[in-house]
N, C-alpha and C positions, 0 to 999 in steps of 0.2 A: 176327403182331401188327401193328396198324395203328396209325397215329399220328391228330393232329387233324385232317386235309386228305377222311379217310373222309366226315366229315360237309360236306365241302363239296357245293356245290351244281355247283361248275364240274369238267368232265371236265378240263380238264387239272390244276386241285390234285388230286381221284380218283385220277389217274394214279402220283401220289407216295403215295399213302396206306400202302404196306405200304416204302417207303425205311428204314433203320432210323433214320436223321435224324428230330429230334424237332420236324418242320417246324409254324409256326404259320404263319397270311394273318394279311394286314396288318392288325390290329386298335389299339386302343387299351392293352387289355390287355396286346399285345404288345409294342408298341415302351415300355409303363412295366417292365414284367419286363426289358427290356432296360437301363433307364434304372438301376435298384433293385440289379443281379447286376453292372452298368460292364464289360457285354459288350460286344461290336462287333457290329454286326447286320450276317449274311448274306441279300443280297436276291436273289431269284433271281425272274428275270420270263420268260414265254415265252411259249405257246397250245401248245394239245392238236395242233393239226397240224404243227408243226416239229419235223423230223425231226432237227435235232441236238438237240432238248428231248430229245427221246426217246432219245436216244443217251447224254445225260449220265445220264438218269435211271436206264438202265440198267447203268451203267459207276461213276460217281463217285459218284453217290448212292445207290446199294447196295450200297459197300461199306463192309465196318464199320470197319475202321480208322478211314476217313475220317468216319465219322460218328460214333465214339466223340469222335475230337479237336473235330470241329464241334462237337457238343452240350455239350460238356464247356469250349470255348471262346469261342464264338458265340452270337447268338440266333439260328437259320437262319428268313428267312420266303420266303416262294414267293406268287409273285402271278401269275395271268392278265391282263396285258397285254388280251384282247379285254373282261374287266371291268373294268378300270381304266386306260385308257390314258392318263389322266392321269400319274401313278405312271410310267409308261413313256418316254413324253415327257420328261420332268425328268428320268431317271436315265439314258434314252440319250445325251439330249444332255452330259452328264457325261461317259458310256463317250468320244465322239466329240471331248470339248474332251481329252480326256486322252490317245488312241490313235488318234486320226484318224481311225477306222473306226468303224462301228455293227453288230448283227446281235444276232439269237438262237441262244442265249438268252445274256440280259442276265444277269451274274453281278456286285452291287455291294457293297463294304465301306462301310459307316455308321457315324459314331458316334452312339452312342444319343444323347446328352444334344442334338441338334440335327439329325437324321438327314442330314447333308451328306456324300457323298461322297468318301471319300480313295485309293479302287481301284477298277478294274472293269477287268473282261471278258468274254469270252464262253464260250466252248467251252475246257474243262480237260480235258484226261484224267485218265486216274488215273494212269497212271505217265510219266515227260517221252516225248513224239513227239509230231510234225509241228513240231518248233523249237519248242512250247508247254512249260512247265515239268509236273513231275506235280503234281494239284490240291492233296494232302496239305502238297506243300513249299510251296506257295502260302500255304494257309493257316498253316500254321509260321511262314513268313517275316511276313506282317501280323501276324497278332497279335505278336510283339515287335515289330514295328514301332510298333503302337499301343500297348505296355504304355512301350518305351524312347527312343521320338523324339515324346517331346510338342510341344517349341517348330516342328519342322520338319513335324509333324502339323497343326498349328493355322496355320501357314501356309501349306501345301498346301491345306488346307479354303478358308481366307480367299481364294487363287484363284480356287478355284471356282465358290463363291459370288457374286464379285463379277460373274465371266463369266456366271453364269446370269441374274444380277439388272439387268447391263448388257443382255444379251441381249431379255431380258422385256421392258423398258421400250422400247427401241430409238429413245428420243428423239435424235435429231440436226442440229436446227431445220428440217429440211426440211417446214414444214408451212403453207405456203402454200397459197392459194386453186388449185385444179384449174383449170387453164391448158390454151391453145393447145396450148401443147407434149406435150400428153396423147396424140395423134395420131402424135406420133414414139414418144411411149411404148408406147404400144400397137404400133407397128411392133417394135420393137426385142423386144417382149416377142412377138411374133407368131414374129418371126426363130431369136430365141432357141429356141420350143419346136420349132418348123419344124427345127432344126438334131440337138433332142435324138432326134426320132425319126427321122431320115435311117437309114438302113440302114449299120450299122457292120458291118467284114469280124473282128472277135475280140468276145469278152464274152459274156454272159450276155444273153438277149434277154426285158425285160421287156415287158408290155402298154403300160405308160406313160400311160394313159388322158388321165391332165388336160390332159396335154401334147401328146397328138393332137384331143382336142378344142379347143383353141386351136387349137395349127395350123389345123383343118378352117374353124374361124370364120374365119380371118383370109385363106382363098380367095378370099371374095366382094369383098377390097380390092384397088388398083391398088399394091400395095405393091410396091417396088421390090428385086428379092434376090436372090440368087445361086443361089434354091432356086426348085426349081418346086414348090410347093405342095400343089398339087392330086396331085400326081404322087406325091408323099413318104404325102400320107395317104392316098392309094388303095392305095400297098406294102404301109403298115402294116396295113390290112383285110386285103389279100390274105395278111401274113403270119399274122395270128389265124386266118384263117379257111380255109387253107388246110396250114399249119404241125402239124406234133406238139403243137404246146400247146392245140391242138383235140382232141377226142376224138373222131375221125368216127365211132367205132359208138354209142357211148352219149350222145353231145351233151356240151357244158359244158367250159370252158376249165382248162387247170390254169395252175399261179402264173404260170410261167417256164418258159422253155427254158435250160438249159445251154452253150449254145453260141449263135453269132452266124447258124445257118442254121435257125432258128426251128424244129430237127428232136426232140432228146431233151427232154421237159419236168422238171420239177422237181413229181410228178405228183401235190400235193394239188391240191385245188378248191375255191377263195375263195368265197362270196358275193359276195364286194365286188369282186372281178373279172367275173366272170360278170356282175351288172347294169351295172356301169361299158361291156364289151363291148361289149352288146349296145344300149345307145343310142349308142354310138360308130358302127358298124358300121349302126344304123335312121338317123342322121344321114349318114352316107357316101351311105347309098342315096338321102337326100332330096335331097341334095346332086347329084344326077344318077348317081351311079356303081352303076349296078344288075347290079351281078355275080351271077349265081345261086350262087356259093359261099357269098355272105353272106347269102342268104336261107335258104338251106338250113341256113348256121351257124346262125343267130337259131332258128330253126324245131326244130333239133335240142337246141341249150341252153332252152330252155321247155322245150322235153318232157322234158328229165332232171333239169329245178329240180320240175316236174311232177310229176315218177315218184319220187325221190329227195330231194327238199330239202324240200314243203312238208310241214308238218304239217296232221294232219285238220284243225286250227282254223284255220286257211289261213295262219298266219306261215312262214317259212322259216328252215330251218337256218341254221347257223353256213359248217359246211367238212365239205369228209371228207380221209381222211388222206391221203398219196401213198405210205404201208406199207401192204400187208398179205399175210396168210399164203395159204402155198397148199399146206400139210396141218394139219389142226387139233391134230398133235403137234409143231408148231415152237412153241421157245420164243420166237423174234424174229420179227415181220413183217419182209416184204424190199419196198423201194422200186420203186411200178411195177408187180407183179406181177397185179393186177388186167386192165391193161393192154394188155400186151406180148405176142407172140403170137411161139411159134418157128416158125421155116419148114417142120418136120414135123407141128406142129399143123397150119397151113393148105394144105398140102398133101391131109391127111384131111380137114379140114371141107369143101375146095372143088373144083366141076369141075376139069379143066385148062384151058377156056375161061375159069371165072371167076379163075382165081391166077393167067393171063397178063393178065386186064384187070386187076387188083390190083398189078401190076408201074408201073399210072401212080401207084401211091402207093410211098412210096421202101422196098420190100420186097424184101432181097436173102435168098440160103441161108445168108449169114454173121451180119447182122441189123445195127443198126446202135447197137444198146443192151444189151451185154453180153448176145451171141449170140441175141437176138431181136431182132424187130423195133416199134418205134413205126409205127405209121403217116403220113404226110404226105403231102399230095398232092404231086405234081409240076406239075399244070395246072391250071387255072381253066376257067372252066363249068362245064355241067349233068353230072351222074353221067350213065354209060348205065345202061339197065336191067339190065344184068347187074351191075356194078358193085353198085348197091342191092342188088340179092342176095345178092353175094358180103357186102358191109355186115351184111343182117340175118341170114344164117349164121353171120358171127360174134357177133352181140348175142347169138343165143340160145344159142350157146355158152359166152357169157361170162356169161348170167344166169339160163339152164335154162328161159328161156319167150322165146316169138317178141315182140319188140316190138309186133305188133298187139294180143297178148292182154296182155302185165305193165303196168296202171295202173298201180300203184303196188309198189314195191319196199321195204321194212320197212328201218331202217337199224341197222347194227350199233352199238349205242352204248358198246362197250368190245370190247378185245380178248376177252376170256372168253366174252362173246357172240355175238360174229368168230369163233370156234373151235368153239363149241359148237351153233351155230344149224345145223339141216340146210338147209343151200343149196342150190338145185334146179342152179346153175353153179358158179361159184368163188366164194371166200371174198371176199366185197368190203374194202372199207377202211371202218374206221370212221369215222361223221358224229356230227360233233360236234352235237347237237341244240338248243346252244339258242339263241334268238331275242335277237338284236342289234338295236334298232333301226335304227341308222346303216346297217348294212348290209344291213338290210330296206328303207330308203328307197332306197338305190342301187340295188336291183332295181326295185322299184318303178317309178322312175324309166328305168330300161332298157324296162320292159315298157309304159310308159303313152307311149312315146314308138317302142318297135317297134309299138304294137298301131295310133294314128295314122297310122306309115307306112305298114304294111302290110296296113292295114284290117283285121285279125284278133281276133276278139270275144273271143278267148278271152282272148289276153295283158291287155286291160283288166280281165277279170274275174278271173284271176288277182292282177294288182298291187290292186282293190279289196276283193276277200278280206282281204290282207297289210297294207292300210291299215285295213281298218274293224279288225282284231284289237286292232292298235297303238291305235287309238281307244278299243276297247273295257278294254281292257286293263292299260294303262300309265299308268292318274294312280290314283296314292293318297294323297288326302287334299289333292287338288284338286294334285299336283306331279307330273311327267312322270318317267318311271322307263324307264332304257337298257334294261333286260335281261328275260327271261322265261324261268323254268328250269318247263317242264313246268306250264303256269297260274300259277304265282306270281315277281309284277312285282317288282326287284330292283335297287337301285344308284340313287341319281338322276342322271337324263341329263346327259350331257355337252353342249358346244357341238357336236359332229359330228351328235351325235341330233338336236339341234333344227333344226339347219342341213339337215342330209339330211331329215328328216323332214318338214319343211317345203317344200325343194324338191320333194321327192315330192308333197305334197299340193297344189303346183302344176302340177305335172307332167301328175296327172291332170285337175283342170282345165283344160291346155290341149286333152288330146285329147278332153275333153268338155264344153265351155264352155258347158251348160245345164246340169250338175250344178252348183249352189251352192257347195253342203255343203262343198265340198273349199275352197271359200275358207274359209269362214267357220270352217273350222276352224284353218287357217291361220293365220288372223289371229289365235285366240286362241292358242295355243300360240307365236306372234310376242309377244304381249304378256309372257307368261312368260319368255323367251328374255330379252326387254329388261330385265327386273327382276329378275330371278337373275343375268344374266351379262354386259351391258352394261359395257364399262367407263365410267364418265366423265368420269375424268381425264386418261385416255388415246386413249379411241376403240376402236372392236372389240370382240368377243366375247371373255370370258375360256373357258378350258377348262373350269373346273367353276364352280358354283354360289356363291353368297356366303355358304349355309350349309354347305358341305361341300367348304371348302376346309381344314379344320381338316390339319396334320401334312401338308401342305406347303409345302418348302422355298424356290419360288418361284409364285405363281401366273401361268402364260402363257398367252399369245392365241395357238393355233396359226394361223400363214399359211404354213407349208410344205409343199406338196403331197407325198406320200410313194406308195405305194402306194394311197391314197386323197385325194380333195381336201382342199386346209386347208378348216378351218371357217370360217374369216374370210371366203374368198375366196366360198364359196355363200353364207354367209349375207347378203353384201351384194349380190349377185347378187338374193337373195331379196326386199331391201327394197325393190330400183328395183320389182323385177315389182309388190310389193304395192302402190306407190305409184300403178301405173299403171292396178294391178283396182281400186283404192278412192280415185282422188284424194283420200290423205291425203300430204301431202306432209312430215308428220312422219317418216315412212319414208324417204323422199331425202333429208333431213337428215340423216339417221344413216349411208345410204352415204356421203355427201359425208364426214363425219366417219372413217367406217372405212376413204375412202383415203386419205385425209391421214394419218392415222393410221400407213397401211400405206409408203405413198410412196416412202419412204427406202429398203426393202428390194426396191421396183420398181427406180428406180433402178440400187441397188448390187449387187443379185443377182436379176437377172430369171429365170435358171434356176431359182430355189428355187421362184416362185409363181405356174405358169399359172394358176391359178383366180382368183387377183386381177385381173389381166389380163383374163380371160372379163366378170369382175365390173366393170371399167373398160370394158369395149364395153357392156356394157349400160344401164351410166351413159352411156356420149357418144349410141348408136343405137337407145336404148327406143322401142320402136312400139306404139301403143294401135291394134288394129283393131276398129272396132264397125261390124258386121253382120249378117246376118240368120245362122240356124244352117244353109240351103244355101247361102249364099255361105262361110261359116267352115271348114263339112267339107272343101268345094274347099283351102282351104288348109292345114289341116292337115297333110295328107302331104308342104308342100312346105320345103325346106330354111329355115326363117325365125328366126336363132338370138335376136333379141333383140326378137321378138314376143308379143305376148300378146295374146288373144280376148274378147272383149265380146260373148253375141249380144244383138243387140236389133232389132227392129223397128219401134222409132222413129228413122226416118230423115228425112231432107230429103227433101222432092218431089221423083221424077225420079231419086231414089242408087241405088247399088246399097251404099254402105259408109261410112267415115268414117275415115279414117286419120290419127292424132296421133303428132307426134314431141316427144316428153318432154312438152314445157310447152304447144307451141301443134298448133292441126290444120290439115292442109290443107283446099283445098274437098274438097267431098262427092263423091266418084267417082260418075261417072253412065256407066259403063258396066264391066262384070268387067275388060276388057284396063287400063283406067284405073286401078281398083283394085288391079290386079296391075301395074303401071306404077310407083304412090304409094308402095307396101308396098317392093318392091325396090329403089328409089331411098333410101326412109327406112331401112332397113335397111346402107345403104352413104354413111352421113354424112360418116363417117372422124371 
């Protein structure tokens, strides 16, 4: 027996459809059935690839006790987080003002009549272990809680609220004219992210993206620090692209690694990692650091978004899981198992020439991941050729065709599928299939900016496939729409969509600055952006839209970088760039506006917001270059973070270019070395 989640569109509500819990999504309908029965609403937030989602789902949410008392006392709703992360936003930062910790999945008490927050958590079992109570007593305990403590109910709420509504605003007269002192700012916030990705010896080792590409920008300054720089983000590359969180046989990053020696991962596979990556690591190389592990990385993730993430109509997936099965008679997938390789498996697949050169990746008899092994490298540089070998012995062991022959690899889109499908190798992990904007722009923007550095025609034409879909695809009824489940456009976008979407579509203009189209699409989907979501009493991008902010409780401007950039931080990023393709200087008004706006939170917590920061250098060292398109390809490949490409042909007698910093230009470069003199200097204003 299935409940209403059958009918949803999203793999992870699907996932809950047979729970005996009588789960509804976040509707209208819903939270008034809730309002009408003076139930408490159970929120429950996650994504198809988290594996503690999938842990409760199997454990507390199918069991029936527990779900006789929930339905019988609650209104239970279940919401995707990668459809709504608005909803997510709002009801994490609750979980985090009330337990000081955040995670999935998000478990929240509501009361209906104003859906505000009076509990939350994360991970419950069903019966009390790991110090957690059992989920059943949990929910016993709340509901008298909310049937017999009203007055101490109503001011719990009243906290809350105030905390979230102080937070949102974030007025604290700090909003002065952008000053001098913006320079130390920018240091301080330089420092700060230089500090977060230093190589820690305990914890968990994430990519940290925002925050090594700040660092990398903040190389080309005389900045004064206790850090070396250049040193710190060269680590980081080498640890992505050398580390367990790499997948050397099949390409593609997963989330995290579990430990500080960047060795066992946390083994889903993000979209939003994977493009973040990979313009980190085409930026390192522009940067001068040309390790062949990071070209080999870039080179090996394309060809597994390639093989496995896009769809025929060229968008790309979601994620695939870090479970799965490996006999299609288990009833649980196991973590990793795609993956992991024992020492008697590679033993048979390989010479003994090739499992002693496989000894330079960290491959013991014991394993180093619950008696197998991950792969890592030990060294840096080129593979030998046996190595590759040993490599593609195991691809096709793990996929039942030689990587030269499998284009394309069909994705398992539910476990029953994962089970049932005849695999030519092992049972893969299911991919979540559907089409993210925001996280289609972040590839995007990975590949329009490896395919520049590295001169390779395909990654452009890959990331143009994935933009022109989004173009063709996602406005109805002339309004921009986040999601795509199988051809039908779904949810209207958020500030991440428009923000990432837009940088992508500059993106690819920079690595192709005769293609128009990509501006001028920009530019319209930028007008949209300012009229749906503009704030203007405040400054900044709101989260969602001014029509479809209906049923919540605060509406906020993300500027905290997480796992992905804040929206604020790219989108003002966005306006200096547009300012500088289209001398419309209404667009630098609006950054000016969206740091003032932000300022207070540079300041007081620099750690929350490298992307504001990226988005203040481009404010102080915007560089307009107008040149011809063989003098612009020359630059391209070279490290130039807060440039932007003009070709033209109408020059000064005698130039070879025209180089403008923000408002004014210099003279007309009359010779390349000149040009590359003006450019380098205006890029390092401070």
């Amino acid at each position: 027996m299935t409940n209403r989640l059958a009918e949803a569109k999203s793999l992870y509500l699907r996932k809950h459809a047979e729970n005996p819990i009588d789960w509804w999504s976040w509707c209208d309908e819903a939270l008034a059935t809730a309002r009408a029965q003076n139930k408490p609403i159970f929120l429950s937030i996650g994504y198809s690839s988290c594996h503690w989602c999938t842990v409760m789902e199997g454990e507390a949410f199918s069991d029936i006790a527990i779900a006789d008392y929930m339905n019988a006392n609650y209104l239970p709703i279940k919401v995707d987080r990668e459809e709504r992360p608005d909803l997510d936003s709002i009801y994490m930062q609750a979980l985090q003002m009330m337990s000081g910790q955040g995670g999935w999945p998000l478990n929240v008490f509501l009361s209906p009549e104003d859906l505000v927050p009076f509990y939350a958590g994360t991970y419950f079992p069903v019966d009390p272990r790991y110090g957690r109570p059992g989920f059943l007593q949990v929910l016993q305990a709340l509901r008298r809680y909310y049937d017999t403590e009203k007055a101490e109910l109503q001011q719990r709420k009243a906290l809350i609220i105030e905390s979230l509504l102080t937070s949102a605003v974030l007025q604290d007269g700090t909003t002065d004219e952008l000053e001098d002192e913006d320079h130390e700012l920018l240091r301080q916030g330089w420092e700060t992210s230089t500090a977060v990705i230093t190589p820690s010896e305990s914890g968990n080792s994430f990519p940290m993206i925002p925050y090594a590409k700040l660092a990398l920008r903040g190389t080309r300054f005389n900045f004064e620090s206790r850090y070396d720089g250049k040193q710190v983000c060269t680590q980081r590359g080498l640890d992505l692209a050398l580390g367990g969180i790499y997948d050397h046989v099949g390409g593609g990053f997963h989330r995290y690694t579990v430990d500080a020696t960047w060795t066992v991962p946390h083994f889903e596979k993000m979209l939003y990692d994977n493009g973040q990556i990979v313009e980190y690591i085409a930026s390192l190389w522009s940067a001068g650091v040309e390790e062949a592990a990071f070209e080999r990385a870039v080179a090996g993730t394309v060809q597994w978004l390639k093989r496995e993430m896009t769809a025929p109509e060229g968008y790309f997936y979601a994620a695939q899981d870090a479970d799965s099965f490996t006999q299609p008679t288990e009833v649980e997938p196991e973590e990793g198992t795609f993956y992991v390789w024992s020492y008697s498996e590679l033993q048979q697949l390989l010479t003994p020439e090739e499992l002693r050169e496989l000894e330079q990746f960290t491959v013991t008899p014991n394993g180093n991941f619950e008696g197998r092994n991950v792969l890592q490298r030990r060294y840096s540089g080129q593979l030998s050729a046996t190595l590759e070998t040993a490599l593609s012995k195991l691809f096709t062991a793990r996929y039942g065709i030689s990587s030269e022959s499998l284009e394309t690899f069909p994705p398992a889109r539910n476990n029953q599928e994962a089970k049932t499908t005849n695999w030519p190798g092992r049972i893969p992990s299911v991919t979540d299939t559907k089409m993210i904007v925001a996280w289609n722009s972040l590839m995007i923007s990975g590949l329009a900016k490896a395919a520049g550095v590295f001169q390779e025609p395909l990654y452009l034409e890959l990331a143009a496939r994935a933009a022109n879909f989004i173009l063709e695809n996602q406005f109805v009824d002339g309004r921009f729409h986040r999601l795509n489940y199988q051809g039908e456009p779904s949810v209207l976008a958020q500030s991440e969509d428009y923000a990432f979407f837009i940088k992508a579509l500059l993106d690819l203009q920079a690595s192709n600055p005769e293609h128009k189209l990509w501006l001028e699409k920009a530019i319209a989907i930028q007008d949209e952006f300012n009229e749906f979501l503009w704030s203007g009493e405040l400054g900044g991008y709101y989260n969602t839209s001014s029509d479809s902010s209906q049923n919540l409780i605060v509406r906020e401007r993300s500027y905290v970088d997480n796992a992905t950039p804040s929206a604020n931080g790219i989108a003002i990023a966005n306006l200096v760039r547009l300012a500088l393709l289209t001398d419309n200087l209404d667009y630098l008004d609006l950054a000016e506006l969206g740091l003032k706006a932000f300022r207070s939170v540079m300041h007081r917590a620099p750690q929350a917001s490298p992307s504001l920061f990226t988005a203040l250098d481009w404010y102080r060292n915007s560089t307009l270059i107008r040149s011809t398109t063989e003098q612009i390809n020359a630059l391209i490949p070279k490290f130039l973070p807060t440039a932007v490409f003009n070709v033209t042909s109408d020059l000064p007698e005698g130039s070879v270019g025209l180089v403008c910093q923000g408002l004014k230009c210099l003279a007309p470069a009359e010779s390349v070395e000149h040009l590359l003199q003006q450019v380098q200097k205006s890029q390092n204003r401070g």
